[in-house]
N, C-alpha and C positions, 0 to 999 in steps of 0.2 A: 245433630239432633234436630230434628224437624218440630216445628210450632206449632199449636193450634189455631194458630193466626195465619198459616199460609193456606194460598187458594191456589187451588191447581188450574192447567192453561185451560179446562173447558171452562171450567168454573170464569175464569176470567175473559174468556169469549161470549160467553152468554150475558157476564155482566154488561160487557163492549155493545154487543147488539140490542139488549133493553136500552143502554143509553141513546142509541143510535134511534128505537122505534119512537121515545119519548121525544126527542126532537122532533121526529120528525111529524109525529103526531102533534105536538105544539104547535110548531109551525103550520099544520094543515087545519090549526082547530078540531080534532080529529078525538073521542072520545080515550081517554085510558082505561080500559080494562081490563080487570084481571082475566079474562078468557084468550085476548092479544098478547098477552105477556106469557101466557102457560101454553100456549101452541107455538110461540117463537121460541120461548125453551125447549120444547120439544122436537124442536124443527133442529135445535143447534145441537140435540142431546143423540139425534140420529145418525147413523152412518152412511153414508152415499144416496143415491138416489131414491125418489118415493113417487108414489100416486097419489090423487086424494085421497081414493080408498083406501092403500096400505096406511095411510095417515091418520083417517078415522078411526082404522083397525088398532092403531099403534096407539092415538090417544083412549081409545078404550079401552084395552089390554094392559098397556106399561102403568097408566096413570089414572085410570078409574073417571074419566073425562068424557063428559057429555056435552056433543056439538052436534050441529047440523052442519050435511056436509056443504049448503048456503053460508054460512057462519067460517066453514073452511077455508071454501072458496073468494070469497071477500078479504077473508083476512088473508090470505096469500098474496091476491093485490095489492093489498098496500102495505104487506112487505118488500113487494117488488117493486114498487115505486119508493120505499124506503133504502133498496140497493142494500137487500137483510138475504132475501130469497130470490132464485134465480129459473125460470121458468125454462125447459128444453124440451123437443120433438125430438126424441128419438125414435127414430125407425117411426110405425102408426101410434106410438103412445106417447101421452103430455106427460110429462113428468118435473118435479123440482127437486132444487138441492139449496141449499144454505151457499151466498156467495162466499167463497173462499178466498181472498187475494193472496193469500198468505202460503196457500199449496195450487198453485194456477196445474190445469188437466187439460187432456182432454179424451175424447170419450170414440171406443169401438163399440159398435154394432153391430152384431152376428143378422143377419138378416135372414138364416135359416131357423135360428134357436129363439133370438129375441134377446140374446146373450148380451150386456152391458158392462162391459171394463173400462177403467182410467187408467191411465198413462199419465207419466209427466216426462218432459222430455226440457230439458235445459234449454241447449239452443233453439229450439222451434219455440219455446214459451219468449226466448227476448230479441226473437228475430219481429215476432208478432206485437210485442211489446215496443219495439223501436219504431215499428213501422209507422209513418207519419202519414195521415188524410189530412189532405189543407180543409180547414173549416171544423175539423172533429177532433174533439178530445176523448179518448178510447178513455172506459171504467175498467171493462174486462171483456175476456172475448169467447167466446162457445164454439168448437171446434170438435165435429163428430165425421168419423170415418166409417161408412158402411161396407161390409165384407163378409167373410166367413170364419167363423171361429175355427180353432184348429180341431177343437172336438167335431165339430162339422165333416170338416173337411176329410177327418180320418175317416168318418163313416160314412161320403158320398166315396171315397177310395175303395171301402172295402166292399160296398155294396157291387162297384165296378166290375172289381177282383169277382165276385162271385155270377154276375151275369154271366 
């Protein structure tokens, strides 16, 4: 029988990451706001990756949330110097995602579609993981492979087939 006392793992991820922003806001002297704390929920309540804009679109759609995307983009900052949100170029778009340590990826790029898949792969995550740089202590690491998606690829085939 389950309690009304248990909290499930987002729930307890998002709690993780507000303790993690209030630090680290402390420690920068950094205001607490309720606006920082309900786009870092939002951020941890998302599925894979985003843009500002799908971010804006999402906090006003899901949550009834009014920001500027100024207000967005600052508070993305110092997520990312809070090592909460994790900034990536794929392919010509910026994009973020919630740092994960806990499910390490990494990411295909169709560079005909624009197509965006994760992968996780054992061995390559702790081959990259063990790998030692004198002077550097690795957080985490962002690993994207540019290509052709297969759906591409069917369709530069068939178009072939038909010339």
């Amino acid at each position: 029988m389950t309690s009304i006392c248990e909290v499930t793992m987002e729930e307890q991820v998002i709690e993780v990451g507000k303790q993690e922003l209030t630090r680290y806001l402390t420690r920068h002297n950094l205001r607490k706001t309720q606006e920082r704390y309900a786009m870092l929920e939002a951020i941890f309540s998302m599925e894979g990756h985003f843009t500002v804009d799908a971010f804006y679109e999402y906090l006003e759609e899901k949550f009834s949330f009014h920001v500027s995307k100024a207000t967005i983009y600052s508070n993305l900052e110092i997520f990312m110097r809070a090592n909460l949100v994790v900034k990536l170029q794929l392919g010509t778009m910026t994009m973020y995602e919630r740092l994960d340590v806990l499910h390490p990826h990494y990411h295909l790029v169709c560079m005909n579609c624009g197509k965006i898949m994760e992968k996780s792969n054992k061995e390559l995550h702790e081959s990259l993981i063990s790998t030692k740089v004198r002077g550097f202590s690795a957080l985490y690491y962002s690993l994207c492979m540019y290509g052709t998606c297969s759906a591409c690829a069917r369709m530069k085939k068939n178009n072939k087939k038909k010339q």
